[in-house]
C-alpha positions as a Python dict, from the first residue, in 0.01 Angstrom:
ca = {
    (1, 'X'): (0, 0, 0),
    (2, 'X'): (303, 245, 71),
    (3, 'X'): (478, 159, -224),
    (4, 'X'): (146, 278, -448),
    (5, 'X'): (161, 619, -192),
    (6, 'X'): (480, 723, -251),
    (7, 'X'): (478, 630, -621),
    (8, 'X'): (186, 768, -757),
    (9, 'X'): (12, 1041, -501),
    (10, 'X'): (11, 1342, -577),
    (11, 'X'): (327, 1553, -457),
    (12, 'X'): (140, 1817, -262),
    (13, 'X'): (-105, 1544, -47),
    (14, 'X'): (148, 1319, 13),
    (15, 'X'): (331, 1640, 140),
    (16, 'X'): (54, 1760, 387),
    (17, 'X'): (30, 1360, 500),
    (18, 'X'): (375, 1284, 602),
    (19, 'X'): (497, 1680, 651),
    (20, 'X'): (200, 1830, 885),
    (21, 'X'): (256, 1523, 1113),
    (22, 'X'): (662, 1590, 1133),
    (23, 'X'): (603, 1954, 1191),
    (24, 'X'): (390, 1929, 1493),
    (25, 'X'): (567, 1640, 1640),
    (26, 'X'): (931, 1891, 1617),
    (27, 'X'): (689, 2141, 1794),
    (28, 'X'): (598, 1892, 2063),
    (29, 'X'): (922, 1772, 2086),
    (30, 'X'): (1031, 2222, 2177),
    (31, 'X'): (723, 2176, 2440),
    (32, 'X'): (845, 1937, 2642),
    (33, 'X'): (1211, 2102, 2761),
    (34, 'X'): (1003, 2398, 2812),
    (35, 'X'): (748, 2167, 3036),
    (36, 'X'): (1049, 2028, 3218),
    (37, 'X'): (1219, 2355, 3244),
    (38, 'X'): (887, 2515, 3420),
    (39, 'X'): (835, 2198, 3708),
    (40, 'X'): (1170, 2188, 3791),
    (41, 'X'): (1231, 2552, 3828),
    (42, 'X'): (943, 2621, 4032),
    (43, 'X'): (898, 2335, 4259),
    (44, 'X'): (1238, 2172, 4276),
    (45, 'X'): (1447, 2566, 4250),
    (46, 'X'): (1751, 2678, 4064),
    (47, 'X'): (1969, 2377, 4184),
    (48, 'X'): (1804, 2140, 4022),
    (49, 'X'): (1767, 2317, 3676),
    (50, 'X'): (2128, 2359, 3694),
    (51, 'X'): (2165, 1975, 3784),
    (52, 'X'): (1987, 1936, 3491),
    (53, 'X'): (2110, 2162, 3229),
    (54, 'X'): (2475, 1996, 3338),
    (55, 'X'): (2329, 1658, 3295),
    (56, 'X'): (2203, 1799, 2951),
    (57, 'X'): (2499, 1654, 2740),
    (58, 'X'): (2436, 1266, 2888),
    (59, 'X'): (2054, 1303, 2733),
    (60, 'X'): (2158, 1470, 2414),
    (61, 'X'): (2398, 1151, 2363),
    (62, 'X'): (2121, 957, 2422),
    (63, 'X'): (1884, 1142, 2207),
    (64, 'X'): (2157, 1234, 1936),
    (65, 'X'): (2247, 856, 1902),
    (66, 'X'): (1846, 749, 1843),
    (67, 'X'): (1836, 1061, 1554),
    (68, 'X'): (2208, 943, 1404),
    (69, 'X'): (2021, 600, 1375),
    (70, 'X'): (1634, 690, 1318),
    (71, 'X'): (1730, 936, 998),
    (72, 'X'): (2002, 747, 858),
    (73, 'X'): (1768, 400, 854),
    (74, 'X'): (1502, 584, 728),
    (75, 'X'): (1658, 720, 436),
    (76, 'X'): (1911, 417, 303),
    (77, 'X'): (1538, 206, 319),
    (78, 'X'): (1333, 406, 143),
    (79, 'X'): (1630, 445, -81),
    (80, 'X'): (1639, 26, -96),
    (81, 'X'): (1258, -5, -138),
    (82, 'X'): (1280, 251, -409),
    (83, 'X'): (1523, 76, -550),
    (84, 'X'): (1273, -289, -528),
    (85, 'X'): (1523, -432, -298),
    (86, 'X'): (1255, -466, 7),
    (87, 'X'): (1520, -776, 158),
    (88, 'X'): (1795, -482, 218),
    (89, 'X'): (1559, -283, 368),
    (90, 'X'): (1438, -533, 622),
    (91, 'X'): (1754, -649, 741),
    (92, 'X'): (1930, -297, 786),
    (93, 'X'): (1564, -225, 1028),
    (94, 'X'): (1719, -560, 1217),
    (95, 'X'): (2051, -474, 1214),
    (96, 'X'): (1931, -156, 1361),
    (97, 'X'): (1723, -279, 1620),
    (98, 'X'): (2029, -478, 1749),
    (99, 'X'): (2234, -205, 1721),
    (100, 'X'): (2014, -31, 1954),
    (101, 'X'): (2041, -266, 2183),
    (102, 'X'): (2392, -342, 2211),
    (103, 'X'): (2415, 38, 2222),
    (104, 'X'): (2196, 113, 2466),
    (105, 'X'): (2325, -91, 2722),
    (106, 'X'): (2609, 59, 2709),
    (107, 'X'): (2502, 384, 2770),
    (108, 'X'): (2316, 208, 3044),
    (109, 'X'): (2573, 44, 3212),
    (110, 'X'): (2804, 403, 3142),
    (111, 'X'): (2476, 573, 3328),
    (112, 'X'): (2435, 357, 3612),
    (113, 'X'): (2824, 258, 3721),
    (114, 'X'): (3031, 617, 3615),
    (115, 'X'): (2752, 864, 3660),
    (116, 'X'): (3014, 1029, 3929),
    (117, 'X'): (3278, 1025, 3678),
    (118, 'X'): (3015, 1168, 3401),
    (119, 'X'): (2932, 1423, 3613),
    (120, 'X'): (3276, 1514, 3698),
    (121, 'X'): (3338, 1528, 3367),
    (122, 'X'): (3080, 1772, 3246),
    (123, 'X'): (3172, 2018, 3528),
    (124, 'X'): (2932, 1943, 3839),
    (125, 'X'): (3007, 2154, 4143),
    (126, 'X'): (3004, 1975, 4512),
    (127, 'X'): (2683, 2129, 4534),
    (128, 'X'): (2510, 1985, 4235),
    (129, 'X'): (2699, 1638, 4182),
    (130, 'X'): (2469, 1395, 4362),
    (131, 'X'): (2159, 1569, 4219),
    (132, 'X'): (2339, 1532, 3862),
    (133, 'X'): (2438, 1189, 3924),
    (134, 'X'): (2066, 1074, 4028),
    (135, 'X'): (1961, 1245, 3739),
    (136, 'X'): (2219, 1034, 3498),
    (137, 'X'): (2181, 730, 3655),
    (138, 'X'): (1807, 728, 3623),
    (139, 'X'): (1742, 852, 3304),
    (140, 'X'): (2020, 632, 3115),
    (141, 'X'): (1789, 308, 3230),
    (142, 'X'): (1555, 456, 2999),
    (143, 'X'): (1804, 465, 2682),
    (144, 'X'): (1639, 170, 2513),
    (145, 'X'): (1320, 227, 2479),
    (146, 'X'): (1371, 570, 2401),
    (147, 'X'): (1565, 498, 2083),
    (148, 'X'): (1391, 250, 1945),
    (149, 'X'): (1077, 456, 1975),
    (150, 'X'): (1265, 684, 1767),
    (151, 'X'): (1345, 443, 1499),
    (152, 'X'): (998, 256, 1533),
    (153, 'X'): (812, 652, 1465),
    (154, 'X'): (1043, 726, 1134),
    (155, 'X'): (1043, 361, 998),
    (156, 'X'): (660, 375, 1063),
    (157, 'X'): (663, 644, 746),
    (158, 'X'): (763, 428, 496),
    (159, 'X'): (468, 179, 602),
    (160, 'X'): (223, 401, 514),
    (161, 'X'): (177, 567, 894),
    (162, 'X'): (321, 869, 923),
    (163, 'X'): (81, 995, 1164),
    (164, 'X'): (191, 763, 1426),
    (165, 'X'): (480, 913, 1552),
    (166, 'X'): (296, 1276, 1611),
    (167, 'X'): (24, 1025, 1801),
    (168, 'X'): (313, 896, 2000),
    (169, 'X'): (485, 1227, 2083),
    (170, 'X'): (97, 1398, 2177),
    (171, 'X'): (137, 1094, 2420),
    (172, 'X'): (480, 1159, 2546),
    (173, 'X'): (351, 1517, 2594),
    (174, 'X'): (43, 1416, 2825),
    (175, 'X'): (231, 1161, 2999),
    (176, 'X'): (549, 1461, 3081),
    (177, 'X'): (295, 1630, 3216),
    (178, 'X'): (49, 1402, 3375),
    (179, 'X'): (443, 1269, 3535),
    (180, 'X'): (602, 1588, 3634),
    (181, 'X'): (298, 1675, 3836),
    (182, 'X'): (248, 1342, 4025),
    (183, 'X'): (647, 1253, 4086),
    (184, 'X'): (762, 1638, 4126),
    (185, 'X'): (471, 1778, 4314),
    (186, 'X'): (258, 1550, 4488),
    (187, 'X'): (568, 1238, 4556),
    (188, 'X'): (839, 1484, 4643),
    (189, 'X'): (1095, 1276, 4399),
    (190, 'X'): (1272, 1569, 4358),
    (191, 'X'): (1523, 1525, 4054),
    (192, 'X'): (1483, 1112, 4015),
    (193, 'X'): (1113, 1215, 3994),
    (194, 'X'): (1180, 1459, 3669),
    (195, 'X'): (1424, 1170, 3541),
    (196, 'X'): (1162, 932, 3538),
    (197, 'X'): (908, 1167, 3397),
    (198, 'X'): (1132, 1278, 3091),
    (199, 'X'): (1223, 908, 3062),
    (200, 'X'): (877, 719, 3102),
    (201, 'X'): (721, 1021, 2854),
    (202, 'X'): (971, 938, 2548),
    (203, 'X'): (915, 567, 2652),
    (204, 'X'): (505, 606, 2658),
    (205, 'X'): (519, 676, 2301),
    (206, 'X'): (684, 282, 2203),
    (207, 'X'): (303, 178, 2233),
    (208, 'X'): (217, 400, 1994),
    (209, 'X'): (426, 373, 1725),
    (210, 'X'): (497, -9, 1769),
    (211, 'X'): (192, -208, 1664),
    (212, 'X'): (238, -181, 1274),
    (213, 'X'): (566, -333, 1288),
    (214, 'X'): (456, -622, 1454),
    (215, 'X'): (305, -718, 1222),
    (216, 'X'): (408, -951, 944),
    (217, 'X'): (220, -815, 657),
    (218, 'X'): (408, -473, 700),
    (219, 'X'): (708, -441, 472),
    (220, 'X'): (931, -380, 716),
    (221, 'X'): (904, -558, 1038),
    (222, 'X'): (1061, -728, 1357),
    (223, 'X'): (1003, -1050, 1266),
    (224, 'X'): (1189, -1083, 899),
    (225, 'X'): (1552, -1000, 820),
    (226, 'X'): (1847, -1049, 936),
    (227, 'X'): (2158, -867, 1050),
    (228, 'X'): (2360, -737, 811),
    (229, 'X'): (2682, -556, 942),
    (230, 'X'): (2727, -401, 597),
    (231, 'X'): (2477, -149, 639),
    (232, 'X'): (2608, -7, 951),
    (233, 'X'): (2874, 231, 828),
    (234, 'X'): (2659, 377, 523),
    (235, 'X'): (2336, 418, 791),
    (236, 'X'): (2541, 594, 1054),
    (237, 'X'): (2732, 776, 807),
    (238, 'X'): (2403, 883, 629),
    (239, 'X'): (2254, 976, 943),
    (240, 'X'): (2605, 1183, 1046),
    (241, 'X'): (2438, 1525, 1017),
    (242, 'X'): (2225, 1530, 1270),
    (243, 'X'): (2481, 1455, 1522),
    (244, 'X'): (2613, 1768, 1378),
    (245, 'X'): (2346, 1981, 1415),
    (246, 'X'): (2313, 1854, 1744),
    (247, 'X'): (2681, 1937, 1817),
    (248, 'X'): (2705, 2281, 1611),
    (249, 'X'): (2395, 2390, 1836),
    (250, 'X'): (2557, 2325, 2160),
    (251, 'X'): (2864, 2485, 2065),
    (252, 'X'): (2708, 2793, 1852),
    (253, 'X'): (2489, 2865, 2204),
    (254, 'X'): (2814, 2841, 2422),
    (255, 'X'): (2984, 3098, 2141),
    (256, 'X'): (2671, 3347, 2146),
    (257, 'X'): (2716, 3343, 2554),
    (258, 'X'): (2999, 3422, 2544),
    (259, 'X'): (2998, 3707, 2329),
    (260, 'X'): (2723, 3881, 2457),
    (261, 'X'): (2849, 3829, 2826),
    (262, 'X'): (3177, 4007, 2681),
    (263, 'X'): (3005, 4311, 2508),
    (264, 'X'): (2677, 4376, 2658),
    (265, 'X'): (2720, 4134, 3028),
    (266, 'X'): (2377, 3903, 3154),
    (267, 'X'): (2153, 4154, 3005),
    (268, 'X'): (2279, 4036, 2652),
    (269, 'X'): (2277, 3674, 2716),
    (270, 'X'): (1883, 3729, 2885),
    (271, 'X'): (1808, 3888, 2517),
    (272, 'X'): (1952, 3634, 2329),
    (273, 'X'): (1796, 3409, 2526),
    (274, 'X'): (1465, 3537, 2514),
    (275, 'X'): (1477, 3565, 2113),
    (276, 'X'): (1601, 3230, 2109),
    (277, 'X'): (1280, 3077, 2238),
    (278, 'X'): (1096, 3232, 2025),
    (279, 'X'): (1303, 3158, 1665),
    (280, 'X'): (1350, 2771, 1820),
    (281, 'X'): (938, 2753, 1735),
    (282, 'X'): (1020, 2890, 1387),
    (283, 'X'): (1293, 2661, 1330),
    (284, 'X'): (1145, 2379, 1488),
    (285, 'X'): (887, 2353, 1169),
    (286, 'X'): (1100, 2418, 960),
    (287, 'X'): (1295, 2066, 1050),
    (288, 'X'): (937, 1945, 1053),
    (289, 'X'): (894, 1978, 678),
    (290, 'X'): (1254, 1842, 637),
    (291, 'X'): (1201, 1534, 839),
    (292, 'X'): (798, 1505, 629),
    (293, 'X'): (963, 1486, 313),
    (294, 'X'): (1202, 1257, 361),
    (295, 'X'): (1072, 911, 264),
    (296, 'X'): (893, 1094, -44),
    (297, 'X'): (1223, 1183, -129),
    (298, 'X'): (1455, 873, -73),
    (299, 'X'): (1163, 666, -214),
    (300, 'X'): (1148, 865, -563),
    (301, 'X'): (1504, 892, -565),
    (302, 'X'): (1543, 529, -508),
    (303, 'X'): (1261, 453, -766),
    (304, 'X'): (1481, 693, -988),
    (305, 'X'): (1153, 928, -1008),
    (306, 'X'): (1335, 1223, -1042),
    (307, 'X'): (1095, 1453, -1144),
    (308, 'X'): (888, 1361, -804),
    (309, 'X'): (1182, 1471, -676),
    (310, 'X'): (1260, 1803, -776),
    (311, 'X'): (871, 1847, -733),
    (312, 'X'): (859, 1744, -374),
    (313, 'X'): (1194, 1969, -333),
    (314, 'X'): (1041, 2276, -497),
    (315, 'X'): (750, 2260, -267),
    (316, 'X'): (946, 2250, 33),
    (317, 'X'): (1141, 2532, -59),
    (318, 'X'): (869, 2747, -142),
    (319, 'X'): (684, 2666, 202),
    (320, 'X'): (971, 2730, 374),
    (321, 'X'): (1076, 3042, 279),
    (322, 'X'): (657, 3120, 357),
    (323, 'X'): (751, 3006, 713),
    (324, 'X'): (1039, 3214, 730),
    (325, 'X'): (846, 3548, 614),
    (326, 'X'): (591, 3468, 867),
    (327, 'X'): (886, 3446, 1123),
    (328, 'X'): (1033, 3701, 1036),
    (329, 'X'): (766, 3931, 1040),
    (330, 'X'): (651, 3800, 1369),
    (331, 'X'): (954, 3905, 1533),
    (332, 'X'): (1063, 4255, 1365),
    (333, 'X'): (681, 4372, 1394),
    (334, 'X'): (590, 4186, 1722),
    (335, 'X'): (896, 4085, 1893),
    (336, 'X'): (828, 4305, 2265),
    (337, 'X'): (508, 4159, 2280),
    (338, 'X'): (668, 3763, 2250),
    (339, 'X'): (992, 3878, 2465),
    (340, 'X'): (753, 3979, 2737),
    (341, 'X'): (639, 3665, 2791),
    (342, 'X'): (985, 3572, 2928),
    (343, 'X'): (1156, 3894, 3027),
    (344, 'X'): (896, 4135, 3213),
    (345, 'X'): (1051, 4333, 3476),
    (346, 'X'): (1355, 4473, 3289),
    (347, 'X'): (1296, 4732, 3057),
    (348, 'X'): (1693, 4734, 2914),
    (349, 'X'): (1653, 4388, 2848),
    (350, 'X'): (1317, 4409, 2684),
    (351, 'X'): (1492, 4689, 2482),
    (352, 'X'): (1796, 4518, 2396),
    (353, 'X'): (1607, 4210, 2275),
    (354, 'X'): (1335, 4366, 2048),
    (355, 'X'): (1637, 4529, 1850),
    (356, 'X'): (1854, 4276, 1774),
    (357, 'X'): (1509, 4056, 1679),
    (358, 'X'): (1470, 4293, 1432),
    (359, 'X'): (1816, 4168, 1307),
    (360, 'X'): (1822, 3841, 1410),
    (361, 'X'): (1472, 3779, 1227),
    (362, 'X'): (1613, 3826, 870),
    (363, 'X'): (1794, 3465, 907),
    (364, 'X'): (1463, 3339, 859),
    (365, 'X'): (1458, 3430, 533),
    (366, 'X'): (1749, 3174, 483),
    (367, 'X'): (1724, 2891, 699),
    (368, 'X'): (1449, 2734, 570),
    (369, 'X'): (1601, 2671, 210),
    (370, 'X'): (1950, 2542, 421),
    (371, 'X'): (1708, 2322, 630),
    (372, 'X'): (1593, 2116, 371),
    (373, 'X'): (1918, 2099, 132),
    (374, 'X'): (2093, 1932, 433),
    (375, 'X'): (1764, 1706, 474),
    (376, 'X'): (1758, 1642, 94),
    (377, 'X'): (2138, 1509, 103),
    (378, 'X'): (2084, 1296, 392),
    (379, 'X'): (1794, 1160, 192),
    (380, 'X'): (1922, 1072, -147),
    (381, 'X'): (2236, 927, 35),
    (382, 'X'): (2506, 1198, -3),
    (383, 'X'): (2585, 1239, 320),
    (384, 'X'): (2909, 1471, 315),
    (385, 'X'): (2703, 1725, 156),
    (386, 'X'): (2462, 1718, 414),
    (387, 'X'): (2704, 1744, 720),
    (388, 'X'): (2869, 2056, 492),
    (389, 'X'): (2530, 2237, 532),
    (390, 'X'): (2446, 2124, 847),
    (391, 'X'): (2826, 2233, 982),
    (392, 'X'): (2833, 2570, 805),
    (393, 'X'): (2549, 2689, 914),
    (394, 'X'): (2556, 2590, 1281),
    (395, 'X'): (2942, 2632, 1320),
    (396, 'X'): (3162, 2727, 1092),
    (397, 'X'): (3052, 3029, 936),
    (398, 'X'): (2934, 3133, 1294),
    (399, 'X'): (3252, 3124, 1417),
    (400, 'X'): (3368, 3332, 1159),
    (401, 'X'): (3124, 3570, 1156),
    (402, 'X'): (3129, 3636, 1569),
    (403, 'X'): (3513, 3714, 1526),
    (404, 'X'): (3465, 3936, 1240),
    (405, 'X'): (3131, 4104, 1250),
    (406, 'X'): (3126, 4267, 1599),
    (407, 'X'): (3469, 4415, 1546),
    (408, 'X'): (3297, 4645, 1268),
    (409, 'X'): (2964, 4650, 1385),
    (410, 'X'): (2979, 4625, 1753),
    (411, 'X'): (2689, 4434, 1958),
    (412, 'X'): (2466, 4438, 1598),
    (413, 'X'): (2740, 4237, 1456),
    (414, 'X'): (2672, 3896, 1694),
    (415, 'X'): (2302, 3979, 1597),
    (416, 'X'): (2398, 3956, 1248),
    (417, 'X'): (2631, 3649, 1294),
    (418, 'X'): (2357, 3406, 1217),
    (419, 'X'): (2165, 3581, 922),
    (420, 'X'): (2497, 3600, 782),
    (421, 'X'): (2607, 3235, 818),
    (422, 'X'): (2267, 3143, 679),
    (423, 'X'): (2328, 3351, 375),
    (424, 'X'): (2674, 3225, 282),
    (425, 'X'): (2546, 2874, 349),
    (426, 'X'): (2276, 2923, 107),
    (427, 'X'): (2545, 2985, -129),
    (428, 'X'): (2707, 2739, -81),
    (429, 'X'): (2402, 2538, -116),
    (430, 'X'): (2307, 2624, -445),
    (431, 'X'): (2642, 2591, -579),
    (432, 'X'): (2597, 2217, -428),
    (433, 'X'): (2284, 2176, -611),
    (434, 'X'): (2417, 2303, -946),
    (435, 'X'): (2700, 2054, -908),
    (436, 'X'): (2457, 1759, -822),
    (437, 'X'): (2267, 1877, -1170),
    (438, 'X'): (2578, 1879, -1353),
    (439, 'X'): (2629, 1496, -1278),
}
């Protein structure tokens, strides 16, 4: 049934079916640190938000292992059941699935018998180290079930289900709440308590997504296959770029701190901060569409359909950039209004933040089109390419642009740091594209 979606659907349904379903479940996805973030910092205090924020590196390995895995599986099988080889397909989702579990205990084992050392390690003060090693230890016991929920949700869109992994993160989202309110504020679990929560929520969402695949009448499924080690190198190395977005965001934020605590102290880091929230929504659908129109893409590609290709590409471009407009408006015209919401009792702040918006905003133009070339790499297989994008965009051309641009421009030049590593990227892009045309 799939195979007759993705070959002869129309472009624009099939990309409201599978993209509408990725977008909201990137935005659920931004809900629930900001869910975590409010529990913890009002019931449990600063402490334990610093605990953690320090143990933030131990889930993103976690997290950035399941996506490594999840988008690189996706795309090399619906490049192989383009392609008609359905076998290759169904043993690199077994080989996967034991992956996962080698993996995972691992991390596990890492979690539960060095979380001191861990914590150590990612700079835990006497003060905070046994809250950051409960917090470590607890949620690496949930490693498991949390990836393969991730690589049950993405395989489940080459089935014909993409709905089912926004159904299992609108799950995850109720149970992080329904969970931070019963083991933070009526149990007293303190930081175990919003361990468990953030672990059990991701986990909740395995019933969700896992019923097609158990089933032997799906194309892929746990049942058939069998492991095939020669798929592991080109599905982690296809998958490679979102470990580096994942990396190039960590170390871009620690970059931006650090320049605005140089020129313009807390009150520019607050700004930044506040802005930040608000463009993470923006570019958190724009990732959506990326992720949506993936398996139409590795599937036509596969199926050498290249005309479904450059249709479903086209599309996403030209949605995109309606997304960015619509961001970018939002913040030059109503940016006070949104910063408010965080920042309320500081009028330089609130100042500071609504003008470099206006500057900030104009990336937004930009990042939509670099978005989805990185995505559309990853998806056809041409995975340098896509960590190129994905690493000049998040890293390298903001590193070069934070030593250069405030030196000329002062405290509008880290503002401008990211529209203009989104613009030189998007050169970079097309030239990419015209070379990929060429051959």
């Amino acid at each position: 049934m799939q195979d007759n979606i993705l070959h002869h659907e129309k472009i624009p349904k099939l990309f409201l079916t599978f993209c509408i379903p990725a977008i909201l479940s990137m935005l659920i996805a931004g809900m629930q640190t900001m869910i975590d973030g409010l529990f913890v910092g009002n019931i449990l205090g600063s402490n334990a938000m610093a605990s953690i924020n320090i143990a933030a590196p131990f889930m993103q390995l976690i997290l950035g292992l399941s996506m490594v895995v999840s988008v690189g599986t996706q795309s090399y099988m619906g490049l192989r059941i383009g392609e008609g080889n359905v076998s290759k397909a169904q043993n690199t989702f077994k080989t996967f699935i034991i992956f996962i579990v080698i993996a995972g205990i691992i991390i596990t084992i890492l979690g539960i018998g060095f979380n001191e050392q861990i914590a150590l390690f990612l700079g835990a003060s006497d003060v905070l180290k046994e809250s950051v090693c409960l917090y470590i230890k607890t949620i690496s016991m949930f490693t498991i079930p949390m990836a393969i929920m991730f690589l049950f949700g993405f395989s489940n869109r080459l089935i014909g289900h993409p709905d089912l992994y926004f159904k299992g993160m609108l799950l995850s989202l109720v149970c992080n709440l329904f969970l931070n309110y019963i083991l933070i504020a009526k149990l007293d679990l303190g930081i175990v308590g919003a361990a468990i929560a953030t672990g059990m929520s991701y986990s909740s969402a395995l019933l969700m997504v896992s019923h097609p695949l158990f089933s032997k009448k799906s194309t892929i499924n746990v049942f058939s296959g069998t492991f095939d080690q020669t798929t592991i190198l080109p599905v982690l190395y296809n998958g490679s770029s979102e470990g580096i977005c994942s990396l190039s965001a960590a170390i871009s934020a620690y970059i931006f701190n650090m320049a605005f605590m140089n020129i313009a102290g807390e009150s520019g880091v607050a700004a930044f901060t506040a802005i930040n929230y608000i463009g993470q929504f923006g570019v958190y659908v724009l990732f959506g569409i990326s992720d949506g129109i993936g398996p139409i893409i590795s599937y036509s590609y596969g199926g050498k359909l290249y005309h479904r290709v450059k249709e479903a590409l086209k599309l996403s471009y030209f949605v995109g950039l309606g997304i960015g407009s619509l961001v970018f408006m939002t913040l030059f015209f109503f940016g006070q209004t949104f910063i408010e919401w965080f920042i309320k009792e500081d009028p330089q702040i609130i100042h500071l933040a609504t003008q470099g918006a206006k500057l900030y905003s104009i990336a937004f133009f930009m990042n939509g089109f670099n978005i989805i070339n990185s995505g559309y790499f990853t998806f056809i297989g041409e995975a340098l390419k896509s960590v190129l994008i994905a690493s000049s965009r998040g890293f390298i051309f903001i590193l070069l642009g934070i030593i250069c641009l405030p030196k000329l421009l002062g405290l509008n030049g880290i503002w401008l740091t990211i529209p203009f590593a989104e613009f030189v990227t998007v050169i970079l892009g097309i030239l990419l594209l015209r070379k990929k045309v060429s051959n």
